[in-house]
C-alpha positions as CSV (number, residue, x, y, z in Angstrom):
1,X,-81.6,-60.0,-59.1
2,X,-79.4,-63.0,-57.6
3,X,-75.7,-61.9,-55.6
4,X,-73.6,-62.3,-59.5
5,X,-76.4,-60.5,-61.7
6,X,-76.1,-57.5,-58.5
7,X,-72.6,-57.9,-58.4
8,X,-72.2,-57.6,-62.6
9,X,-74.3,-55.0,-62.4
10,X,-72.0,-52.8,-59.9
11,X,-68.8,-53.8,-62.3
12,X,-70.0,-52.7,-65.6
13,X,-71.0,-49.7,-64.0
14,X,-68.3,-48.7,-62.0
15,X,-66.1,-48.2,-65.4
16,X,-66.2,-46.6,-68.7
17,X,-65.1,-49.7,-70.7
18,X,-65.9,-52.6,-69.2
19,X,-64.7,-56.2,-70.7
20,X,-65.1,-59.8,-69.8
21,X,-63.3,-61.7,-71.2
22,X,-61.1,-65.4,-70.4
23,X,-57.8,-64.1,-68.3
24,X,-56.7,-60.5,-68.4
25,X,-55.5,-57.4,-70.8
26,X,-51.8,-58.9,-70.0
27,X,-52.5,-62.6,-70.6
28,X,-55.6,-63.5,-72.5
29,X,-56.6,-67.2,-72.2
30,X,-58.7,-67.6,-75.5
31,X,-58.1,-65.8,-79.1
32,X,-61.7,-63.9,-78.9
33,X,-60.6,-62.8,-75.5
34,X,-57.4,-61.7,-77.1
35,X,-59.0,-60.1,-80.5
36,X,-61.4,-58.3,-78.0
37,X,-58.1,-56.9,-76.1
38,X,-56.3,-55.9,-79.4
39,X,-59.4,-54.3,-80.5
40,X,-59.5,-51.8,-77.3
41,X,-56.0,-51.3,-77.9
42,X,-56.4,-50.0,-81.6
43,X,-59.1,-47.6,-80.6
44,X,-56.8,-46.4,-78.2
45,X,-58.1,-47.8,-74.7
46,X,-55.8,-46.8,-72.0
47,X,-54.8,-50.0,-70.1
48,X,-55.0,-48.1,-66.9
49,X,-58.6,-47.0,-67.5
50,X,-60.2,-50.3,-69.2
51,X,-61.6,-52.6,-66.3
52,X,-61.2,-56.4,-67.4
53,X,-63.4,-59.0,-65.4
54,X,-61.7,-62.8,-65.7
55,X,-64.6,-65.1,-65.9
56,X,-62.6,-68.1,-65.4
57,X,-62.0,-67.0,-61.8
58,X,-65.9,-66.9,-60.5
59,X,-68.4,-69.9,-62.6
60,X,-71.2,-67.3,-60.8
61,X,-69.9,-64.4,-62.9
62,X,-68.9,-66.4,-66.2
63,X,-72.8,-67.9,-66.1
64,X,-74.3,-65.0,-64.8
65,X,-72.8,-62.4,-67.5
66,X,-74.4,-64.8,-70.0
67,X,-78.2,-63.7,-68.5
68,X,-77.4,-60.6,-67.4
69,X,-76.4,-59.4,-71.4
70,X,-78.6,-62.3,-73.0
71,X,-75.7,-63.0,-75.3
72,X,-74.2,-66.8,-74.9
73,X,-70.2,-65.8,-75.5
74,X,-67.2,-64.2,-73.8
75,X,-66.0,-61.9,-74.1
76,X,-68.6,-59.2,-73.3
77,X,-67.6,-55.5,-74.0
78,X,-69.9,-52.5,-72.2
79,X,-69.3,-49.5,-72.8
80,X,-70.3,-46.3,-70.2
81,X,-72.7,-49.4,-68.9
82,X,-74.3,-50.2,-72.1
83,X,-73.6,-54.0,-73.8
84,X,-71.7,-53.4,-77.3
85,X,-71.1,-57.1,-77.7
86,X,-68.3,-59.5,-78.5
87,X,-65.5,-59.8,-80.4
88,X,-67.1,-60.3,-83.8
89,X,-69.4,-57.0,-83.2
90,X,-66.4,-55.5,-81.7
91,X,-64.7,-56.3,-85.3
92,X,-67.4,-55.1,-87.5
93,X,-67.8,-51.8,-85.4
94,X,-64.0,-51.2,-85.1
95,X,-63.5,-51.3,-88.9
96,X,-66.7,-48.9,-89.5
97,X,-65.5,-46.6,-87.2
98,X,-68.1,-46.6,-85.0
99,X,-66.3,-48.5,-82.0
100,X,-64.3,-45.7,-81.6
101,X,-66.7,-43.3,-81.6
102,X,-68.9,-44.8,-78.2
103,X,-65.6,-45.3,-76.6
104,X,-64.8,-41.7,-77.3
105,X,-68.6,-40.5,-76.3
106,X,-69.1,-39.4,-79.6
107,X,-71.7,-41.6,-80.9
């Protein structure tokens, strides 16, 4: 495992909810990013206790997310250190119901 697939690793998980994403909860820098952010929000992720990862700030962690998950796009959600996905699968689960059910550890 190279330093940013280790260093991934400890991130998502040290954390419950874990999301990269393109800025941060307060100032998303893409609309996925965003969506991803509003989504947490609606299934009523505490700011305090969601762990964001900016992959604009470290190219080592925005490529190495992409191997590390085997999914090509950011934002990444985890969840309790498993990969949910991104922001369309975040969609589709949110309006099912089942998002908020493996945030909630009721899945």
């Amino acid at each position: 495992m190279s330093d940013a697939q280790t260093q991934i690793d400890q991130i998502v998980k040290s954390s419950d909810v874990v999301l990269f994403m393109k800025g941060n909860a307060s100032f998303p820098m893409c609309g996925f990013s965003g969506r991803a952010i509003q989504i947490l929000k609606a299934c009523g992720v505490e700011p305090r206790t969601l762990k964001t990862v900016n992959v604009l700030e470290d190219e080592g962690i925005r490529q190495g997310i992409k191997e590390y998950s085997n999914w090509p796009t950011i934002p990444q959600l985890y969840v309790k250190g498993e990969f949910i996905g991104g922001s369309d699968i975040m969609m589709e689960m949110y309006e099912s119901g089942e998002l908020q059910q493996v945030i909630n550890g009721g899945a």
